[in-house]
Backbone as a ProteinNet text record, in pm:
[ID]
protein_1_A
[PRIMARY]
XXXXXXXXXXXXXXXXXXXXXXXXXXXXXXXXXXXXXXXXXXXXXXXXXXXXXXXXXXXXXXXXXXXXXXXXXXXXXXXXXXXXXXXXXXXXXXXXXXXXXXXXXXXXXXXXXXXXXXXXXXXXXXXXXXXXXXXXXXXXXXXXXXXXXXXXXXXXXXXXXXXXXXXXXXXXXXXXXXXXXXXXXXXXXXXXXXXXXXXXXXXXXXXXXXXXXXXXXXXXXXXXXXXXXXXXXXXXXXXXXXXXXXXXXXXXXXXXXXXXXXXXXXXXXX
[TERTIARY]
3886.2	3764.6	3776.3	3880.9	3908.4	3854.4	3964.9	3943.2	3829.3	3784.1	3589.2	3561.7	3523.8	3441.2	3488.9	3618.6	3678.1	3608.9	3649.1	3560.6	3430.8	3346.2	3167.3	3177.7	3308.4	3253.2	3209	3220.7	3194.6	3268.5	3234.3	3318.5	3438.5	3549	3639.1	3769.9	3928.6	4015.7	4051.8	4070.1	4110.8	4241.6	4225.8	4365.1	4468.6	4596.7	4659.8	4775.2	4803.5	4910.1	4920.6	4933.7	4980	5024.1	5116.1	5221.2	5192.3	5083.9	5095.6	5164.8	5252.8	5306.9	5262	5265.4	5291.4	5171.9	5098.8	4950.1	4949.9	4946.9	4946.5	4759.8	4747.8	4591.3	4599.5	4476.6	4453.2	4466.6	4515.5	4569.5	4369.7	4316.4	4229.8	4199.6	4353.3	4377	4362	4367.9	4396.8	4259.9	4154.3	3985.6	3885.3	3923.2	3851.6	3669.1	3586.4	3457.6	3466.7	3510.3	3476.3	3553	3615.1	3696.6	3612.7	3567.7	3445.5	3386.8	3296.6	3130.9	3183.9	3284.6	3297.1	3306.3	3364	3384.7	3249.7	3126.9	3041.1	2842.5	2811.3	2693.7	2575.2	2443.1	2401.1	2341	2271.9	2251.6	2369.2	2512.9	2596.6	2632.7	2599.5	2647.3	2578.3	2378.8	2328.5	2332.6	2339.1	2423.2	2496.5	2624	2721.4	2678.2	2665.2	2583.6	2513.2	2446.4	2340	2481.6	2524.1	2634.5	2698.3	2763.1	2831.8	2743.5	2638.4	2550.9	2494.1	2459.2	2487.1	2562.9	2690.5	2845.7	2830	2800	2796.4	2648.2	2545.2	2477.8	2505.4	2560.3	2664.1	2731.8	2827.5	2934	2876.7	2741	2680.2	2633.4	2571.4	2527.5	2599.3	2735.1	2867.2	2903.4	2903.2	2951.6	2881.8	2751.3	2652.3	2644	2642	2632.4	2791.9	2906.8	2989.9	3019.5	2939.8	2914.5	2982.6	3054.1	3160.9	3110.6	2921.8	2903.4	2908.6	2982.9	3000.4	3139.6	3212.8	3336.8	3349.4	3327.7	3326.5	3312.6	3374.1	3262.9	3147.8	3056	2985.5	3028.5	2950.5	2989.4	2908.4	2927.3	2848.3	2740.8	2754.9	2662.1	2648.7	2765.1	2825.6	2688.3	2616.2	2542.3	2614.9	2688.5	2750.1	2783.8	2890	2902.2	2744.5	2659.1	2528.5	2493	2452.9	2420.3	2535	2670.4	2726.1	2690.5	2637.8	2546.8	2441.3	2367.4	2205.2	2203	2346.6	2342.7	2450.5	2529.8	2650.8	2595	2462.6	2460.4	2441.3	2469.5	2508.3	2616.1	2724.7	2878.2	2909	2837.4	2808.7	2767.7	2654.4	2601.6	2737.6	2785.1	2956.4	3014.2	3062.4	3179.7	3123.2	3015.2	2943.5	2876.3	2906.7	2783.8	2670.8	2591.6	2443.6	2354.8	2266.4	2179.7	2114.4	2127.9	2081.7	1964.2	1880.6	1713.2	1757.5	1671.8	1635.6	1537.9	1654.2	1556.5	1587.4	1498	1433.2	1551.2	1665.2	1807.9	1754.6	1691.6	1630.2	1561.4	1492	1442.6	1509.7	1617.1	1716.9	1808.1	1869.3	1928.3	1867.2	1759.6	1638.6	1662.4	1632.3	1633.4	1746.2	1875.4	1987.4	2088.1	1983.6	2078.4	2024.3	2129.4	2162.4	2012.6	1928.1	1841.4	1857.8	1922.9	1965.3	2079	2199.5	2317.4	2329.4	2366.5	2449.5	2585.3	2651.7	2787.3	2745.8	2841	2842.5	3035	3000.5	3179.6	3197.1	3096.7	3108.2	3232	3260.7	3355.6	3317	3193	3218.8	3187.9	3281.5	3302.8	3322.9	3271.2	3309	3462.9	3530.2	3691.3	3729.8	3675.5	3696.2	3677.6	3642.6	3563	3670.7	3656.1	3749.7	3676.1	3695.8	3595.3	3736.7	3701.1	3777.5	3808.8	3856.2	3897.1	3725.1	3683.2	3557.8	3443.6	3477.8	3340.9	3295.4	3292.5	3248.9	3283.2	3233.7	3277.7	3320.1	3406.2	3503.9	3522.7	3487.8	3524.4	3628.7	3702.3	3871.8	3824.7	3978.2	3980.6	3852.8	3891.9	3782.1	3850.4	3938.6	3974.7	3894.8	3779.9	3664.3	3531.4	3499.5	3406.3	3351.8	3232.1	3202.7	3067.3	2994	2789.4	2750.6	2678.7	2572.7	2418.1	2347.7	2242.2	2281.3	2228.7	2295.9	2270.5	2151.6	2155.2	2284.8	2375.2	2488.7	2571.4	2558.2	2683	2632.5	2499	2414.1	2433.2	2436.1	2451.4	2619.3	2662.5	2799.5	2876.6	2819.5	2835	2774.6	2627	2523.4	2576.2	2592.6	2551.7	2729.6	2824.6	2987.9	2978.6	3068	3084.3	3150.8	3191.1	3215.4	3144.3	3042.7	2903.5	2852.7	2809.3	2733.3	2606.4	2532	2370.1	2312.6	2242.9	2136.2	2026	1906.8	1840.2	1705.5	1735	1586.2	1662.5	1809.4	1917	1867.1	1893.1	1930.1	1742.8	1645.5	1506.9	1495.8	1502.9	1485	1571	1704.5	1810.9	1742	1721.6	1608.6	1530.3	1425.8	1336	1382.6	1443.1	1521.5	1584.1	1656.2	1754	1720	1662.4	1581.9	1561.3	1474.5	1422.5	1582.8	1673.9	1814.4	1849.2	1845.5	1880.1	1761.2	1647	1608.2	1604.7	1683.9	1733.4	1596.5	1478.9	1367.4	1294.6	1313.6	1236.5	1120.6	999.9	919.3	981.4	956.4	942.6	993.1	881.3	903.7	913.1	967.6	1071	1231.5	1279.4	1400.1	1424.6	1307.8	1329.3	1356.8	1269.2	1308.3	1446.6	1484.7	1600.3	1710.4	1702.9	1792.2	1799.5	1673.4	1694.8	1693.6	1699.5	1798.4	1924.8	1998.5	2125.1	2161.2	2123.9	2159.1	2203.1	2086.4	2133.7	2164.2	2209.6	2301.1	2465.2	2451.5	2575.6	2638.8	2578.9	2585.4	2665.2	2573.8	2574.8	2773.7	2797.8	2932.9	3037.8	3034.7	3108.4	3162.5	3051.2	3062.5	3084.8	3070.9	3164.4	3345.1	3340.8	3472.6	3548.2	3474.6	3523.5	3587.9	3460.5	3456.3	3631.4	3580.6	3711.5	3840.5	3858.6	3967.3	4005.2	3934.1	3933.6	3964.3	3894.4	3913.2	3914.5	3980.3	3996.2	4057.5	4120.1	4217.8	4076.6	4166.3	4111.7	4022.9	3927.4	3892.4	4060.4	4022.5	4123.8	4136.6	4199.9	4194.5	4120.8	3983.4	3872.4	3977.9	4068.5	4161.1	4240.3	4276.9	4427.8	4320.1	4195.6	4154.2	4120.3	4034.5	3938	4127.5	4239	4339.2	4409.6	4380.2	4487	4337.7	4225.2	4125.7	4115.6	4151.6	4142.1	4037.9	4007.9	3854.3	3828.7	3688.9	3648.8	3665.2	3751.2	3702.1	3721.1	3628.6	3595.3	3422.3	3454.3	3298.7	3162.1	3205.7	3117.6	3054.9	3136.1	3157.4	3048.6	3098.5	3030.3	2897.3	2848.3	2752.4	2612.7	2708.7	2631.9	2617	2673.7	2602.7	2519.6	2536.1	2386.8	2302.6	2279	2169.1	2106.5	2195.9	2146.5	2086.3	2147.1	2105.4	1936.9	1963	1824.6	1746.5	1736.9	1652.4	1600.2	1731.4	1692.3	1631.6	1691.6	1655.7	1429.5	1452.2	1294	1233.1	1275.1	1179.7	1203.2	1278.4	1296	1199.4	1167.8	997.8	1054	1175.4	1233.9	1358.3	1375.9	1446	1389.2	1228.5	1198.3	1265.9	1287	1307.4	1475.9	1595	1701.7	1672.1	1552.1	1551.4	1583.3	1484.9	1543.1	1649.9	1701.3	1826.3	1937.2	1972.9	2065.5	2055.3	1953.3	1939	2021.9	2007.3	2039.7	2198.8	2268.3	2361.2	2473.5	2396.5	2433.1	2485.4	2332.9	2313.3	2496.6	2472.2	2617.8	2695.7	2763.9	2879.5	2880.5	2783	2829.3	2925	2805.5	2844.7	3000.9
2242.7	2163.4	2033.1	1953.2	1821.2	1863.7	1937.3	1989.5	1988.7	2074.6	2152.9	2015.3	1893.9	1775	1724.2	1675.9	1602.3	1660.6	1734.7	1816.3	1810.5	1829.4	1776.1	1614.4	1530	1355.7	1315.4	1416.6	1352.6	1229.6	1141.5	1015.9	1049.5	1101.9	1168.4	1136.9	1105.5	1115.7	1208.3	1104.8	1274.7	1303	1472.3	1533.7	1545.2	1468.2	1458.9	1563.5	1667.7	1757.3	1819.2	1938.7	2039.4	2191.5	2169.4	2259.3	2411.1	2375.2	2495.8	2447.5	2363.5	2330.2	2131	2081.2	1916.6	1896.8	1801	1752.3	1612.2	1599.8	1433.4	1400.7	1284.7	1254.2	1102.4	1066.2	939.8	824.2	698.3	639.5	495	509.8	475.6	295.9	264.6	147.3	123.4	8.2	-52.2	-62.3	-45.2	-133.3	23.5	20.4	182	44.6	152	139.9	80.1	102.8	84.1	-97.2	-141.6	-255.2	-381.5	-321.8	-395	-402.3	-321.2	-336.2	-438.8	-445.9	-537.8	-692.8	-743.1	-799.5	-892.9	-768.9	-856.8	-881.8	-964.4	-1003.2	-865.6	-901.3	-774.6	-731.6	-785.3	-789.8	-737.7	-787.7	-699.4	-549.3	-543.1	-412.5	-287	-353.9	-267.6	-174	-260.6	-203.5	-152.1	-155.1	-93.2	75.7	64.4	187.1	274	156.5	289.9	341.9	281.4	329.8	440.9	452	535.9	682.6	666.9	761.7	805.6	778.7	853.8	908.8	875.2	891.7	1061.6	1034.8	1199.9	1281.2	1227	1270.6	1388.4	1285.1	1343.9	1456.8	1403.9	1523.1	1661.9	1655.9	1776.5	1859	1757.5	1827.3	1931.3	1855	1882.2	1982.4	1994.2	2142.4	2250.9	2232.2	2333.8	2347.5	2259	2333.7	2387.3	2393.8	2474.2	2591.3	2599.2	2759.5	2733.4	2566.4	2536	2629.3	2647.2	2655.2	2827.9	2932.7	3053.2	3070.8	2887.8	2916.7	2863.6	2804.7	2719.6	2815.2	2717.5	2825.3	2730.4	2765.2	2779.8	2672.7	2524.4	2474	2435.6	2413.9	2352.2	2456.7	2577	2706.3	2773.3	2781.3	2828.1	2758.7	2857.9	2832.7	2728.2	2751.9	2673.2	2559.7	2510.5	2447.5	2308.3	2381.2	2309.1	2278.9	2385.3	2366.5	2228.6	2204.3	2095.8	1973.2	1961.5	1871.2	1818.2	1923.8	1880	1847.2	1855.3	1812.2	1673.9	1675.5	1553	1432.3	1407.5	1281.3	1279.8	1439.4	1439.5	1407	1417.4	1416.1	1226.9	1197.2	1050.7	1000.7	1081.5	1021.5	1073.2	1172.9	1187.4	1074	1029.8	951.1	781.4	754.7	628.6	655	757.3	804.5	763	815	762.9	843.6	887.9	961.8	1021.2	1120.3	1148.1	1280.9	1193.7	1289.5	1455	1498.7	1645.8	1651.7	1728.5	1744.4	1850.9	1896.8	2091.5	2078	2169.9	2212.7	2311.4	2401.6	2529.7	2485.2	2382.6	2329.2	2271.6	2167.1	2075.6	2196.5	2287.4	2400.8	2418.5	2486	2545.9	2453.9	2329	2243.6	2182	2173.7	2162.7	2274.7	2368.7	2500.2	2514	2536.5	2470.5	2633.7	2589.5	2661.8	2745.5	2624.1	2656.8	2636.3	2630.5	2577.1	2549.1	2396.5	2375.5	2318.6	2327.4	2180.3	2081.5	2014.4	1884.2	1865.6	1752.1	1677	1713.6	1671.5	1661.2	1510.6	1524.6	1356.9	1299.3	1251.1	1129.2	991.9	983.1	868	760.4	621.8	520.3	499.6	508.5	505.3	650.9	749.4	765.8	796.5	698	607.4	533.7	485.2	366.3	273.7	191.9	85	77.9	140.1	156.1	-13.3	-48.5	-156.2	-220.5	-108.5	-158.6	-177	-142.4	-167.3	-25.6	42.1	171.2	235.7	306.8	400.9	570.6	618.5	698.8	793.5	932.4	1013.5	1067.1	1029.8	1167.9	1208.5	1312.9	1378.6	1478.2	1594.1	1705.9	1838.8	1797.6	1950	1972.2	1920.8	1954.1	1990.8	1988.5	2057.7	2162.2	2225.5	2339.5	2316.5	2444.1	2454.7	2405.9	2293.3	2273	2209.3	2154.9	2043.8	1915.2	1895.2	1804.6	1653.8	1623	1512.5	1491.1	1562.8	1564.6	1476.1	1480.3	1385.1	1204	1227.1	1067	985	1120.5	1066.5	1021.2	1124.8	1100.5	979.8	885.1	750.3	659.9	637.9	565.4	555.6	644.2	626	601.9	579.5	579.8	457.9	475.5	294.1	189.4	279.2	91.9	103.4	189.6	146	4.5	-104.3	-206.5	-123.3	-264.3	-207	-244.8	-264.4	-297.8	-281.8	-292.8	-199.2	-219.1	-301.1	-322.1	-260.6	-324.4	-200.8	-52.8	-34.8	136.2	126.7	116.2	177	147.3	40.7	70.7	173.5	175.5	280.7	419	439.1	583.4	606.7	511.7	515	562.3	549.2	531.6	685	678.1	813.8	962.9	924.6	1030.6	1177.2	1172.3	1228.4	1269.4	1222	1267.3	1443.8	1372.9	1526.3	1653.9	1681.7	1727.6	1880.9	1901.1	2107.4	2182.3	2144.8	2219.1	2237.9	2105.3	2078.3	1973.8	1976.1	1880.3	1727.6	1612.6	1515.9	1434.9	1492.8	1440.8	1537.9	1670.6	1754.4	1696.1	1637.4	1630.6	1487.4	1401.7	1243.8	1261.1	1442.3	1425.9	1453.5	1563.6	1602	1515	1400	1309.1	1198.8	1193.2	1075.8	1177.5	1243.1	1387.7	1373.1	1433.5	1489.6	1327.7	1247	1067.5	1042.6	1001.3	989.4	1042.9	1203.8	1309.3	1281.6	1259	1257.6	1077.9	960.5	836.4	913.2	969.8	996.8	1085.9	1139	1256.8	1132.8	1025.9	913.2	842.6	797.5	718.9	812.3	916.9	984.2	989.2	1021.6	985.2	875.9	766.2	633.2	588.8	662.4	667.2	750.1	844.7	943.1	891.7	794.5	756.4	601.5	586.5	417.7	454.2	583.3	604.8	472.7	454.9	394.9	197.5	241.7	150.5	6.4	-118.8	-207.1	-139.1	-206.1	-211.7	-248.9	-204	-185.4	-315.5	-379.4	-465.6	-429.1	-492.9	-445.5	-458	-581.7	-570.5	-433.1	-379.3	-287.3	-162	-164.8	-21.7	-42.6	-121.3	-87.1	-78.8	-119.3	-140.1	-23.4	73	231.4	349.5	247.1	370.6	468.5	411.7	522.8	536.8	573.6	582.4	396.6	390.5	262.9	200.1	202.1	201.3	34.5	-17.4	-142.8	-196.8	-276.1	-331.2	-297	-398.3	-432.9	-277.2	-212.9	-71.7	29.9	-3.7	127.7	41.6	-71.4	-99.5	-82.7	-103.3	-63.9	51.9	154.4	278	312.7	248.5	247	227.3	58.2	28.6	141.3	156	259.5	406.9	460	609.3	561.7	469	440.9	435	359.6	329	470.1	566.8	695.8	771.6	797.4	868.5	877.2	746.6	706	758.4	760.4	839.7	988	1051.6	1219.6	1233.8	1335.8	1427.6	1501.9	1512.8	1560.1	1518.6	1359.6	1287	1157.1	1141.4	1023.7	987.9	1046	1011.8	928.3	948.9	918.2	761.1	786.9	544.7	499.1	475.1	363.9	445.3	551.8	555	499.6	531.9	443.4	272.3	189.3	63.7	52.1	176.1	158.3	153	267.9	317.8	147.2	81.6	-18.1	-147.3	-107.4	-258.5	-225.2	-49.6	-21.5	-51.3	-82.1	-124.3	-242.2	-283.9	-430.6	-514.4	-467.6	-479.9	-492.7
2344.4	2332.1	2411.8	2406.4	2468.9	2653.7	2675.6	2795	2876.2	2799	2812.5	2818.8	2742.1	2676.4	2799	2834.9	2974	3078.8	3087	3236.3	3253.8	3155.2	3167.2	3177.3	3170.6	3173.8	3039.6	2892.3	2825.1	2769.7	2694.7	2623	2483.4	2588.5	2456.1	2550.9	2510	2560	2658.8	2774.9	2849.8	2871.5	2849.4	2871.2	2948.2	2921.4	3026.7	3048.6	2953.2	2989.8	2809.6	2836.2	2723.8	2771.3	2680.2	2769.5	2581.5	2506	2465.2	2269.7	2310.3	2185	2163.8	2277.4	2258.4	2331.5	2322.7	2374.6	2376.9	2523.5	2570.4	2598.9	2543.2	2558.7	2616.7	2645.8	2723	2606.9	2614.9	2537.1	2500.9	2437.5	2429.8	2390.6	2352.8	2291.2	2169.5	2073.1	1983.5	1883.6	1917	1874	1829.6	1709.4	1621.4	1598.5	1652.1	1636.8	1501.2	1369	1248.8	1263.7	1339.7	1326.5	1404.8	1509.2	1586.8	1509.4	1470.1	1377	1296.7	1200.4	1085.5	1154	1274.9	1366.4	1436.1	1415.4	1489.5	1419.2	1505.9	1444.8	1495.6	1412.9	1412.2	1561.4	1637.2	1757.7	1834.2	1836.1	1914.5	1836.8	1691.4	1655.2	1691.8	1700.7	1738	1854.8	1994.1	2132.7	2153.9	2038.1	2010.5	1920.8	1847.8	1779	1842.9	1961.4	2006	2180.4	2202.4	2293.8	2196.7	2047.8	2031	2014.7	1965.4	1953.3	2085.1	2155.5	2295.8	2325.6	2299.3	2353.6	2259.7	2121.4	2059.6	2157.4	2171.5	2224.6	2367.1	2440.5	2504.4	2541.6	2431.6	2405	2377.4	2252.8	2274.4	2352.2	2456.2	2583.2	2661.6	2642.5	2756.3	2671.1	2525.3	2442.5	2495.3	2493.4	2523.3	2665.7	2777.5	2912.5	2923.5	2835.1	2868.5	2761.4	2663.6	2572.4	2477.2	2440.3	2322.8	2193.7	2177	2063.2	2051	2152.8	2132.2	2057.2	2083.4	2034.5	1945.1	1923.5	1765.4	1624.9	1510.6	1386.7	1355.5	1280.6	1199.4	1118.7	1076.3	924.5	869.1	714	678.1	610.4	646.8	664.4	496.9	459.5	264.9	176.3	135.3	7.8	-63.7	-156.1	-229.2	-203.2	-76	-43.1	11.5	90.8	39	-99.7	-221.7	-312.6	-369.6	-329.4	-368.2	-364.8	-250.1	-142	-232.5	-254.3	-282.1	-405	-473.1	-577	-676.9	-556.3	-544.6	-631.9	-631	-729.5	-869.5	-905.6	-1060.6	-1051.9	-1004.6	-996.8	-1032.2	-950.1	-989.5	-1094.7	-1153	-1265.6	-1381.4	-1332.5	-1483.9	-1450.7	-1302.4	-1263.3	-1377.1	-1347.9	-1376.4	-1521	-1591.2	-1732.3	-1733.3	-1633.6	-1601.2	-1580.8	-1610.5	-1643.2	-1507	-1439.5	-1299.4	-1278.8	-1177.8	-1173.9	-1146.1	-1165.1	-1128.3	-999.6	-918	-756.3	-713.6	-658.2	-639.3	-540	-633.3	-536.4	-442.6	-488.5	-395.2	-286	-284.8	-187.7	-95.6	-185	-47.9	12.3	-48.6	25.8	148	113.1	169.2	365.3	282.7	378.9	493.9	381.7	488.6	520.4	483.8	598.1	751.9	802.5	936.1	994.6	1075	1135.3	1244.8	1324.7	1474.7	1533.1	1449.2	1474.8	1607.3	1692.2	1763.5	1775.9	1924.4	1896.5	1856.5	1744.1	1723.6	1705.7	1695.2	1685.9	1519.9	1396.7	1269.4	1249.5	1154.6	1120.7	1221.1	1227.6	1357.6	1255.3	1185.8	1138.7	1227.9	1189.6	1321.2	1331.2	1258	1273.7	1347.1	1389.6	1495.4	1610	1635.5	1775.5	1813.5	1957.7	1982.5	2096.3	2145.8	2203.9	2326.3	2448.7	2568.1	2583.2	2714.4	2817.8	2843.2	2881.4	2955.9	2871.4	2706.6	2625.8	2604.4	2677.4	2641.8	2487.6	2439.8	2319.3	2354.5	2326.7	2312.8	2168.5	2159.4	2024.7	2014.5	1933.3	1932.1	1845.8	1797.8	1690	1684.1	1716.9	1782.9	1679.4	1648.3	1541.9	1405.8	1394.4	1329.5	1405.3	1490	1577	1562.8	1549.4	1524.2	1552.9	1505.3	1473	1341.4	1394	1292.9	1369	1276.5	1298.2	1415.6	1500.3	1571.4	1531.8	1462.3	1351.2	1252.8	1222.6	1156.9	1209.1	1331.5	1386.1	1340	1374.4	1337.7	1182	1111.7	965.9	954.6	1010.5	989.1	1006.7	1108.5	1188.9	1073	1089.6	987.9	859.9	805.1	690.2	632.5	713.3	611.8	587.2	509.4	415.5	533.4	627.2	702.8	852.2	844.5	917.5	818.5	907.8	791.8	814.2	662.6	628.4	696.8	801.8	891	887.3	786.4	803.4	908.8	953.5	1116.5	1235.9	1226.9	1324.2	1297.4	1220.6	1173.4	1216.6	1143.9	1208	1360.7	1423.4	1562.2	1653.6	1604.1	1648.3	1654.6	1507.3	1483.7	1568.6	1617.1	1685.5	1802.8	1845.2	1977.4	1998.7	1911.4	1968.3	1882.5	1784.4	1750.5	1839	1928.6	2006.1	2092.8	2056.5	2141.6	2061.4	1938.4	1832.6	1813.6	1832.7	1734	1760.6	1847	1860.1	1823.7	1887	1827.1	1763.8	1631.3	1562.6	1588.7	1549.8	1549	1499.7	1536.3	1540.3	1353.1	1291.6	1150.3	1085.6	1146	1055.1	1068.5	1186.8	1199.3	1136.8	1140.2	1054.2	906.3	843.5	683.2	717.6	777.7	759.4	750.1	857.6	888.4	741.3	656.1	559	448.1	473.5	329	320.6	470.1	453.6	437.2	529.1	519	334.1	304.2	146.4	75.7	73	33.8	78	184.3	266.9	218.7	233.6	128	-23.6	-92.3	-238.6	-210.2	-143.4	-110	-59.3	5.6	27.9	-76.5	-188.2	-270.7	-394.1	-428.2	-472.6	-517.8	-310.7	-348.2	-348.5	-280.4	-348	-502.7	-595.8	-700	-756.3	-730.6	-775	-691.6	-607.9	-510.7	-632.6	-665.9	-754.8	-917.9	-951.2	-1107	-1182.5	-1223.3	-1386.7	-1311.3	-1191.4	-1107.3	-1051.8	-986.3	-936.4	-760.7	-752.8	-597.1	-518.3	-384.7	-290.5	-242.7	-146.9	-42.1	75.3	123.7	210.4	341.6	415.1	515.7	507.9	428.9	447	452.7	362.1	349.2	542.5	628.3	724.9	814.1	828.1	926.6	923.6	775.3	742	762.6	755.6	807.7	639.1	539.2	417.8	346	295.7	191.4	177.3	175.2	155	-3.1	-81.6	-206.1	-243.4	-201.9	-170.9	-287.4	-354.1	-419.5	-298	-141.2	-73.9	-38.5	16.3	71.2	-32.3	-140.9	-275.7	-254.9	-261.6	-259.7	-175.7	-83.3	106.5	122.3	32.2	6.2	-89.1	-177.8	-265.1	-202	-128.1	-87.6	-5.8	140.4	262.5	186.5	88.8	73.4	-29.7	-129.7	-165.6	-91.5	33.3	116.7	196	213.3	321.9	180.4	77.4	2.9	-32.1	-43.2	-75.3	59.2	174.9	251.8	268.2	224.9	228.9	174	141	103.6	-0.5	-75.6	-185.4	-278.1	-225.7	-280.5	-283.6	-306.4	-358.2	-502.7	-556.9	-699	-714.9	-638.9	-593.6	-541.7	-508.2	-432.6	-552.6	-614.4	-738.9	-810.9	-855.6	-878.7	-868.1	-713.5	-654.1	-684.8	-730.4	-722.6	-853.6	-956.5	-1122.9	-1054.6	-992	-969	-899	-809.2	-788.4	-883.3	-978	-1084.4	-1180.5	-1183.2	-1247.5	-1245.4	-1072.3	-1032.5	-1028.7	-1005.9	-977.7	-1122.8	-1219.6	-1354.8	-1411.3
[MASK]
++++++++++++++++++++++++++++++++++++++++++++++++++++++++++++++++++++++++++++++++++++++++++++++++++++++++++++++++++++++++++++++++++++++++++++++++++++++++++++++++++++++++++++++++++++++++++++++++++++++++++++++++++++++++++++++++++++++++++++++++++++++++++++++++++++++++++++++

């Protein structure tokens, strides 16, 4: 995959020698996307964001004009594994003993099974990203790659706990690159989709924050963003409340999840 991605010019380490067992890659430097963002004001984060999201944009392109997605598997695809999904914020309401809505699972299934599978990267968490010499943004870590939704990669960035909350960033961004993902779908079919799996995919983060923290103190916000480990941070659990309330209230089957999440917040803070 590196290979393939290098050879189209996409924004990924390039390969400098593998002999089959040992794999030498381009050395990208020191500066993980997730370490910048925390680093800067919102005006430079946005430029930054919309550079990395191109950069996946990209990469898809370069999957597909070289047939990555004949080789890849399939993810994301498992009934169940969706049905986990569409339903992750009961799991929350045990973790927190809080009382959590009823939302037409058959429907969100329905909805985030993958239609038209293409390449995407998947984990494109901003930690792993890296911010080259020249400013540019850069994706490693490709041994999750496969077919899905190509909006997947967008949520995957947006919506992790050490993406900050932006939220005039994050709508003009939308605006913007939107029209980069939508594999065939109409316009404001691929916007529900994106503020579904968004505050689904929020609700599966903070989860495991939750279950990473149990019974124990919040982490140190320095050591968690410098080891790259689960965010299990106050600021972090919070900034996912807010963001998935906000995406949630515009899905077309998770209105009921906005003010949830606000209770879910008032919880923690508590």
């Amino acid at each position: 995959m590196l290979q393939a991605l290098s050879d189209q010019g996409a924004p990924v380490p390039g390969l400098l020698g593998f002999d089959g067992v040992w794999l030498i890659q381009e050395d990208l430097g020191s500066s993980r996307l997730s370490q910048a963002l925390a680093a800067m004001h919102e005006a430079e984060a946005e430029g930054l964001l919309e550079n990395a999201i191109a950069g996946l944009a990209a990469a898809q392109q370069a999957g597909r004009e070289r047939g990555l997605d004949r080789q890849v598997v399939a993810i994301g695809k498992n009934a169940d594994w969706i049905a986990t999904l569409a339903t992750i914020h009961r799991r929350i309401g045990e973790q927190l003993q809080l009382s959590a809505p009823a939302l037409p699972t058959d429907r969100l299934v329905a909805q985030l099974r993958p239609q038209r599978p293409a390449f995407i990267k998947w984990d494109a968490r901003p930690a792993n990203a890296a911010i080259r010499a020249d400013g540019a943004v850069a994706w490693f870590d490709w041994e999750h790659c496969g077919c899905r939704h190509p909006l997947d990669d967008v949520v995957w960035l947006l919506c992790d706990e050490y993406t900050p909350d932006l939220p005039k960033v994050e709508e003009r961004l939308i605006g913007r690159i939107l029209p980069w993902f939508l594999n065939g779908s109409a316009q404001d079919v691929a916007y529900d989709y994106l503020m579904t799996f968004g505050a689904l995919h929020g609700a599966m983060r903070l989860s495991l924050i939750l279950t990473e923290k149990a019974d124990g103190p919040w982490w140190d916000p320095a050591r968690c963003l410098d080891l790259d480990s689960v965010g299990v941070t106050s600021e972090m659990a919070l900034r996912l409340c807010r963001r998935s309330a906000r995406w949630a209230a515009r899905g077309s089957l998770t209105p009921e999840l906005g003010n949830w999440f606000e209770e879910v917040a008032e919880r923690l803070a508590a």
